[in-house]
N, C-alpha and C positions, 0 to 999 in steps of 0.2 A: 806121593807119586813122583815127583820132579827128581826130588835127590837121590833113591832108588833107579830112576832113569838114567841121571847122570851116572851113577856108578858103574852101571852099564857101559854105556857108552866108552866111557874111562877106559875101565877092565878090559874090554873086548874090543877097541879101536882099532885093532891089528887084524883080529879074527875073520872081520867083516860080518856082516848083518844077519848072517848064518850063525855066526857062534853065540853071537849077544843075544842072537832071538831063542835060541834051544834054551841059554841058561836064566834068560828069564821068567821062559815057562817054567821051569820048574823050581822055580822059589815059591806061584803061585801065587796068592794076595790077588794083589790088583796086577794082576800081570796084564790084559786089555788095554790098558791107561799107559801102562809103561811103554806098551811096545809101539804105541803112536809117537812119543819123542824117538824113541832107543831106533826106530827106522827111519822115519822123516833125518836125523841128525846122521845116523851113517850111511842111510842111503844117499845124500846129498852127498856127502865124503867119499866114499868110494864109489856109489853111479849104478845103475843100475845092471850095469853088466856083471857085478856081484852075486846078484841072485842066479842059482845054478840053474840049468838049463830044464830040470826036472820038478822044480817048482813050479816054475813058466808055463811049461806044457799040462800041468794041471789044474791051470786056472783059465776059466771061463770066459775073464773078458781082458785076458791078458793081448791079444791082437789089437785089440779096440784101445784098450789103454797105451801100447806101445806106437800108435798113431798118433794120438795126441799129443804124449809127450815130441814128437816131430813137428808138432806144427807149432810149439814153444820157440821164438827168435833165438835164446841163447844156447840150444840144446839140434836146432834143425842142420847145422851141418858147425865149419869149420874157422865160420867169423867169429866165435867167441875168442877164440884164441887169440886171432889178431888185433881184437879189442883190447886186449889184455896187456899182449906186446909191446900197442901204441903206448899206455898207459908206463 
């Protein structure tokens, strides 16, 4: 599962979590297993604003989850940056 992951990720680092997730479905196998690294690893990388807006609106507890992800210290507004800066 891991290095079929990676290759993913690899392959598709540009595409964003849209293109790596279409072509992992259709290789098939363990594609379930793969798409927990292949998302967790680019959705970290490019962020959640990646996922198209037509995803979003068809998911059920996507309000709920985009709250929480707000109440995360390095993710609720624009100190991370300046943490970064300092550094």
């Amino acid at each position: 599962t891991l290095p079929g992951s990676i290759y993913f990720i690899v392959k598709y680092e540009n595409d964003g979590i849209i293109g790596a997730s279409k072509a992992n479905a259709m290789v098939g196998g363990d594609n379930a297993s793969r798409s927990i690294a292949i998302g967790m690893v680019l959705g970290a990388y490019h962020g959640v604003h990646d996922i198209p807006d037509k995803f979003r609106t068809g998911l059920n507890h996507w309000n709920h989850s985009e709250k929480l992800l707000e109440t995360l210290p390095l993710l609720k507004d624009d100190t991370a940056n300046d943490y970064h800066r300092e550094l």
